[in-house]
C-alpha positions as CSV (number, residue, x, y, z in Angstrom):
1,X,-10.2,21.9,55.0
2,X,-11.5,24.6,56.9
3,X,-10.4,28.4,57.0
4,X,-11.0,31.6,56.1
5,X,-9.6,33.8,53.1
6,X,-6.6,35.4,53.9
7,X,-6.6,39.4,53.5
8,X,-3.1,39.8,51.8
9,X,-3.1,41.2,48.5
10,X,-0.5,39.0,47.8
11,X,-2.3,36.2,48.1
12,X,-5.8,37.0,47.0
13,X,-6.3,39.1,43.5
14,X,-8.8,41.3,42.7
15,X,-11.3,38.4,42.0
16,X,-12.2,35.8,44.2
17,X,-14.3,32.8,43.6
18,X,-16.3,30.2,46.4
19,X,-17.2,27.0,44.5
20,X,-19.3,25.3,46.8
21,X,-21.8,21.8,46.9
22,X,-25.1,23.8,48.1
23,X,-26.8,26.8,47.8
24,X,-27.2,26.9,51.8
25,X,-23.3,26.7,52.4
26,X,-22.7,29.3,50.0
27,X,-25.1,31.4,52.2
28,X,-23.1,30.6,55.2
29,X,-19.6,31.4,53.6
30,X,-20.5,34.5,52.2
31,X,-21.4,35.5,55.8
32,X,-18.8,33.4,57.2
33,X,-16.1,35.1,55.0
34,X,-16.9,38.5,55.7
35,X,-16.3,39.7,52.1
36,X,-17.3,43.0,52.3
37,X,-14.9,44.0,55.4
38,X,-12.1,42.7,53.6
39,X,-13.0,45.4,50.4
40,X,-15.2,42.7,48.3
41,X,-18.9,43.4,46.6
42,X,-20.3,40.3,45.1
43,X,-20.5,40.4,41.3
44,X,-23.5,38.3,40.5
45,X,-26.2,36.0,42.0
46,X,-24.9,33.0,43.0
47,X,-25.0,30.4,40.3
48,X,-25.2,26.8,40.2
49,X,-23.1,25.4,37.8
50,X,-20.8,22.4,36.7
51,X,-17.4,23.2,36.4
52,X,-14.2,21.5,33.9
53,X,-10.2,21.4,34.2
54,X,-7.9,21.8,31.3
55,X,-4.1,21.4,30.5
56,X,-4.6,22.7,27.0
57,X,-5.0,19.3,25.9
58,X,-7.9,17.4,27.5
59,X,-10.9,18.3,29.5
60,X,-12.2,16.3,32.3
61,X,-14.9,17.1,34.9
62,X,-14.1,18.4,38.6
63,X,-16.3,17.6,41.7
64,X,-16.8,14.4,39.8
65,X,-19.3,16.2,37.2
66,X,-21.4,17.8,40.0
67,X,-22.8,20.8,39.8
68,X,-21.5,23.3,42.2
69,X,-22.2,26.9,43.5
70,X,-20.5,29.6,42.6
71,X,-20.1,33.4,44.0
72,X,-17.5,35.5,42.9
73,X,-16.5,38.7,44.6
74,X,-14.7,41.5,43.0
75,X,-12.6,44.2,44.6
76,X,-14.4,47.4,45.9
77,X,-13.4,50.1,44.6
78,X,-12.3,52.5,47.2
């Protein structure tokens, strides 16, 4: 699915994360996304990473145990 974060602060908290499969698509979202026009600063390097789902009983694996990028965004402050 393709589209683009909405800017409604009902929506979309003060922290956003991208998971996505490669380092050179997270390259092209981050530009793609325009973060920093909608108020955003990215917190870290992007990290590569493999990521798990919990309902407070079991664990299992998302993206079918691949390792993922991963660049989270905070809210400027203004």
């Amino acid at each position: 699915m393709k589209q683009s974060i909405a800017h409604n602060d009902d929506q979309v908290g003060d922290r956003i994360t991208l998971i996505i499969p490669s380092l050179t698509d997270a390259a092209v979202q981050l530009h793609r996304q325009q973060m920093w026009s909608k108020g955003y600063q990215l917190e870290s390097k992007i990290e590569c990473q493999t990521f798990f789902a919990g309902d407070g009983r079991h664990i299992d694996s998302m993206f079918d145990g691949k390792a993922m990028y991963s660049a989270t965004f905070i809210k400027r402050e203004t």
